[in-house]
C-alpha positions in Angstrom: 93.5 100.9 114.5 94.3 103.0 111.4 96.9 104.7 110.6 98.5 107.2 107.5 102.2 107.7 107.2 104.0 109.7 104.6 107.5 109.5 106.5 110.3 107.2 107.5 110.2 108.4 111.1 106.5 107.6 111.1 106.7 104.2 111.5 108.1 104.7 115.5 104.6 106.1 116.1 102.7 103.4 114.8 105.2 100.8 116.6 104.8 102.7 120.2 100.6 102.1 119.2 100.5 98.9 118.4 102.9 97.5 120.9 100.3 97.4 123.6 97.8 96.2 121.7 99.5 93.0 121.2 97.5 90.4 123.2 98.4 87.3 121.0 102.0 85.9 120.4 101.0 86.1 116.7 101.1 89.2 114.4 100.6 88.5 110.4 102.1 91.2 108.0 100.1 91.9 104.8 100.9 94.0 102.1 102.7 94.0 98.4 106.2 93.8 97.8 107.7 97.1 99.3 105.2 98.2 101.4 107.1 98.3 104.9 106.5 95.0 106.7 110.3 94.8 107.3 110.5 98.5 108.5 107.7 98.1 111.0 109.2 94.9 112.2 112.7 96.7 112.9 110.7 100.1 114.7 108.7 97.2 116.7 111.7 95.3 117.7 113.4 98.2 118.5 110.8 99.2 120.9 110.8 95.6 122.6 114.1 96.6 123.6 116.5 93.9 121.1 119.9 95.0 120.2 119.9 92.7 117.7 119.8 93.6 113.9 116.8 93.0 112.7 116.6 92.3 108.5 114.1 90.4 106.4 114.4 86.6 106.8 113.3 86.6 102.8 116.2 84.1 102.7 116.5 82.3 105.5 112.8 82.4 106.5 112.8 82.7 109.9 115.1 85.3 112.2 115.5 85.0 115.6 115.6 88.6 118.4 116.1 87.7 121.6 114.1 91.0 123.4 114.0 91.8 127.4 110.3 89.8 127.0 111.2 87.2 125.4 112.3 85.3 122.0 110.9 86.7 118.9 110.2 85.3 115.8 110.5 86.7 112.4 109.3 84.8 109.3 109.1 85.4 105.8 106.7 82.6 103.7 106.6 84.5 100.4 109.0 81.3 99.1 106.9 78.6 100.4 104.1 76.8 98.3 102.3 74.4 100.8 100.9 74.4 104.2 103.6 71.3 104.4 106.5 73.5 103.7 105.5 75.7 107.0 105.2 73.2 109.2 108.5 71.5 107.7 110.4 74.7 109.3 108.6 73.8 112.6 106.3 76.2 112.8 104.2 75.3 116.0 107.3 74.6 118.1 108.1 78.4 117.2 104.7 79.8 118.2 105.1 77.6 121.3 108.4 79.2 122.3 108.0 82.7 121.8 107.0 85.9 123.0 105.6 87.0 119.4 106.1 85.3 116.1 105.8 87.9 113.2 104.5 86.0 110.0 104.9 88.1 106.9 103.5 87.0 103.8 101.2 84.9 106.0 98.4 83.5 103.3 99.7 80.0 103.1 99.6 79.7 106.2 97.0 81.9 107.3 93.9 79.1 107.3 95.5 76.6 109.5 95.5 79.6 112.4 91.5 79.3 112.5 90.8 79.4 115.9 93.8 80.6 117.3 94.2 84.5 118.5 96.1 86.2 116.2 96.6 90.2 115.1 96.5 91.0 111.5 98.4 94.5 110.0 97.9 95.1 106.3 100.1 98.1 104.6 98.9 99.8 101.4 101.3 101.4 99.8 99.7 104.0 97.9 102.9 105.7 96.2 102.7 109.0 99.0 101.9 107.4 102.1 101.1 104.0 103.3 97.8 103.1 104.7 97.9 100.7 107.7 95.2 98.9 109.3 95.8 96.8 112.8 93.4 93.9 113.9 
């Protein structure tokens, strides 16, 4: 799926599309600094029906929803340098618990999921509109 936003209020469309698309408990976020991972992960969440905030876990690298489905879980690797670091934070027992696990900034970890069902979204930001592509 593609998609081409230019506004805020966009991003609820391509939330309300991708939602039932999801058929693996893992979605990766790609795109440069700025490009609206965060923003699609609050319109998504918001559409799974949490009442939780939902803010970038660029600090605390993982955030946890609770959603009518199920736990969700929100990571941020950007900070992390090995494949050891991710699965210091426990990352299988997340993807074992969870309804979804969102992965942003997911290349360091992104070659140990080989094999494994996974989505992939990459957002361009292009300065007037962001480009989105869903896998």
């Amino acid at each position: 799926m593609v998609f081409n936003i230019t506004t805020y209020d966009e991003w609820q469309n391509v939330a309300e599309a991708v939602l039932p698309q999801l058929k693996s408990n893992i979605l990766l976020l790609k795109g440069n600094l700025g490009a609206g991972k965060t923003t699609f992960t609050q319109f998504l969440l918001k559409n799974l029906g949490t009442g939780d905030e939902v803010n970038s876990p660029t600090y605390s690298i993982v955030n946890e929803y609770n959603t009518p489905k199920g736990k969700v879980f929100h990571f941020d690797l950007y900070r992390l340098k090995s494949i050891e670091e991710v699965y210091d934070i426990g990352m299988e027992e997340y993807l074992d618990n969870s309804y979804l696990c969102i992965i942003e900034w997911p290349e360091v970890y992104e070659e140990d999921l080989y094999g494994l069902d996974y989505h992939t979204m990459t957002i361009e930001n292009t300065g007037d509109s962001r480009e989105i592509l869903f896998e």
